[in-house]
C-alpha positions in Angstrom: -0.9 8.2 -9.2 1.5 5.2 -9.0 0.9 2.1 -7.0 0.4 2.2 -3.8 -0.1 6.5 -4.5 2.9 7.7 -3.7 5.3 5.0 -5.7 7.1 6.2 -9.0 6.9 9.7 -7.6 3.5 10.5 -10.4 1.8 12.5 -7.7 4.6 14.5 -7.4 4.6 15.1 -10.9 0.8 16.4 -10.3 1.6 18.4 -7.8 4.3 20.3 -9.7 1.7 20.6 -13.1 -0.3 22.1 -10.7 2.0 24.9 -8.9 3.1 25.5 -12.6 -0.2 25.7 -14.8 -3.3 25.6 -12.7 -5.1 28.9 -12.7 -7.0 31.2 -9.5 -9.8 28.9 -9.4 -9.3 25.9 -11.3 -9.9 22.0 -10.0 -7.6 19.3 -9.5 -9.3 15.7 -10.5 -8.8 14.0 -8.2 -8.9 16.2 -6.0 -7.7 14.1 -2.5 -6.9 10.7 -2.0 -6.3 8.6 1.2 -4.2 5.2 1.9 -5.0 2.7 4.2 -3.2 -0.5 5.1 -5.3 -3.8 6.4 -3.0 -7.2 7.3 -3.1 -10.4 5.0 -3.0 -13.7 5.9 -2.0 -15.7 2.7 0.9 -18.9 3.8 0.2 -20.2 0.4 1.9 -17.0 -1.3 4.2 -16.5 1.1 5.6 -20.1 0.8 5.4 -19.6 -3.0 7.5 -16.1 -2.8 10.3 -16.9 -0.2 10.9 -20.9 0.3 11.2 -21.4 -3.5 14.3 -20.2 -3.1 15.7 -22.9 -1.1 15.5 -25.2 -4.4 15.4 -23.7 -7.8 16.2 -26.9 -10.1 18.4 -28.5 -7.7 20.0 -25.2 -6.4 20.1 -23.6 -2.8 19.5 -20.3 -3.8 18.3 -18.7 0.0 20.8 -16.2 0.0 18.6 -14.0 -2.1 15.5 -14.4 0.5 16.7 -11.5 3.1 16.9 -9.1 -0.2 13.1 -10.1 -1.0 11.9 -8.1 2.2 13.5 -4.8 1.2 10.9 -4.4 -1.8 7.2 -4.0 -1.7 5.5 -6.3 -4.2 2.7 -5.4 -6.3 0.0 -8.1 -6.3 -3.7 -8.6 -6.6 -4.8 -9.4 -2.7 -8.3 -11.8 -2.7 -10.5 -9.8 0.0 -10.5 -13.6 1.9 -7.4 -12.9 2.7 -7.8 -9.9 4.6 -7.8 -10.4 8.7 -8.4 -7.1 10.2 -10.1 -3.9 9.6 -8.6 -1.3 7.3 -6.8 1.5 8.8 -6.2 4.7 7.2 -3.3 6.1 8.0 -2.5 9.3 5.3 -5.1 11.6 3.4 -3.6 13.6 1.3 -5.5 17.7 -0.3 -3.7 17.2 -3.9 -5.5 21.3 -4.0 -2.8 22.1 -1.2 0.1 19.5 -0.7 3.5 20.0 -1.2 5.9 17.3 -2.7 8.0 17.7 0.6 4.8 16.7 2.6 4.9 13.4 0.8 7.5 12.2 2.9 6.1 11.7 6.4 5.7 8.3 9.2 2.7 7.8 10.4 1.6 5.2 13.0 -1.3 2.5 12.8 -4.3 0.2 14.6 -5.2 -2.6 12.8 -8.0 -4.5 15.0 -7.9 -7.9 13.5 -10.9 -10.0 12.6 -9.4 -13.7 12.0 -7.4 -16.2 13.5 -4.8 -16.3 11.4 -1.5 -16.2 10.5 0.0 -12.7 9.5 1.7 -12.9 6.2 1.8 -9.4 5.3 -0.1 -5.7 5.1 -1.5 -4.6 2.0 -1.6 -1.0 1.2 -3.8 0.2 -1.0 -5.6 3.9 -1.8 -9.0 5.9 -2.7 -9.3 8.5 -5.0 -11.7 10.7 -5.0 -13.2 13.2 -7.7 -15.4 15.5 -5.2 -18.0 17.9 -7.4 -21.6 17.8 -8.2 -21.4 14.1 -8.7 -18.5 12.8 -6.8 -16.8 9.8 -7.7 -14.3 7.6 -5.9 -11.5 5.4 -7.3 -11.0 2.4 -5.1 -7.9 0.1 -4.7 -9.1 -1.7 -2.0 -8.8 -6.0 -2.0 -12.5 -5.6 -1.6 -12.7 -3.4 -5.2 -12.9 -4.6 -9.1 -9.1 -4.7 -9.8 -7.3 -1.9 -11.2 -4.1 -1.6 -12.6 -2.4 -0.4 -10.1 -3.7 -4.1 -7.9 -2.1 -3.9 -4.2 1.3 -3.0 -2.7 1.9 -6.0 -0.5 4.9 -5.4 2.7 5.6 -9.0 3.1 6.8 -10.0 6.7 9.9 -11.5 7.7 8.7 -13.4 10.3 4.7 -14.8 10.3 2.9 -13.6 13.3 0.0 -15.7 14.4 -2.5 -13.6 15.7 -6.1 -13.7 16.9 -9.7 -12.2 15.9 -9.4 -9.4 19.1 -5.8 -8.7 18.7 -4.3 -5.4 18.0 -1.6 -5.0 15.7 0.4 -1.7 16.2 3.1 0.0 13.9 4.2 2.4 12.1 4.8 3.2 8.1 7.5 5.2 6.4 7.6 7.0 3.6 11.2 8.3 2.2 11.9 8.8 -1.4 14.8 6.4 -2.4 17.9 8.1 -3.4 18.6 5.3 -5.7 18.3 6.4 -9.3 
């Protein structure tokens, strides 16, 4: 799997070991998985990541800020600075999926739980290893950090929102054509 699941393309990797060597009955470990997304209210960072631009030893270097948004960052999120509920928003057979089915939008709810300011959203996944003792890999803020930590979407714009609010959107997943 590659952070955030479906970055690095591993799972597609997976899925073609599978189609390829797999026999009539065999297992898959893990066998599914599922993403979720939950916001993150973290000024602090944000401040850190974007306005240090505006003065890197004397220099005004803020033309490179509106490039920083085009990349998701992979970062160990503290579970304080979580605001909402988690959504999940894709779970994923790895017995039955197709690379071409790990493309896909899908939309989400985050119900938020803190009035705070919205930084960011923080993806993150679940593995789990279904059998006669089932285990589950989690990459959750609220988890003992793994390597693969948290893939952070940083905001251009911080939203203040309130515990009550209801944050809508919608996530994208296309396979860059960038080599």
């Amino acid at each position: 799997m590659g952070y955030g699941m479906l970055f690095e393309c591993m799972l597609d990797t997976v899925i073609t070991a599978r189609d390829k060597f797999l026999k009539p009955g065999g297992t898959i470990v893990p066998n599914r998985t599922s993403m979720f997304l939950s916001a993150v209210s973290n000024t602090e960072a944000y401040d850190k990541r974007f306005y240090y631009w505006n003065d890197v030893y004397g220099f005004n270097m803020s033309s490179v800020i509106p490039d920083l948004f085009k990349h998701a960052v992979i970062e160990d999120i503290d579970a304080k600075d979580i605001i909402s509920s988690s959504c999940g928003f894709k779970h994923i057979d790895i017995n039955t999926v197709s690379i071409e089915e790990l493309e896909f939008s899908s939309s989400f709810q985050l119900h938020i739980t803190h009035s705070r300011p919205l930084t960011a959203l923080v993806l993150y996944f679940s593995c789990y290893f279904d059998g006669d003792v089932s285990v589950v890999l989690d990459t959750s803020p609220e988890s003992v950090t793994t390597h693969w930590f948290q893939t952070v979407l940083y905001l251009r714009d911080i939203v203040e929102v309130s515990a009550g609010d209801l944050v809508k959107g919608e996530v994208e997943f296309v396979k860059s054509s960038v080599v």
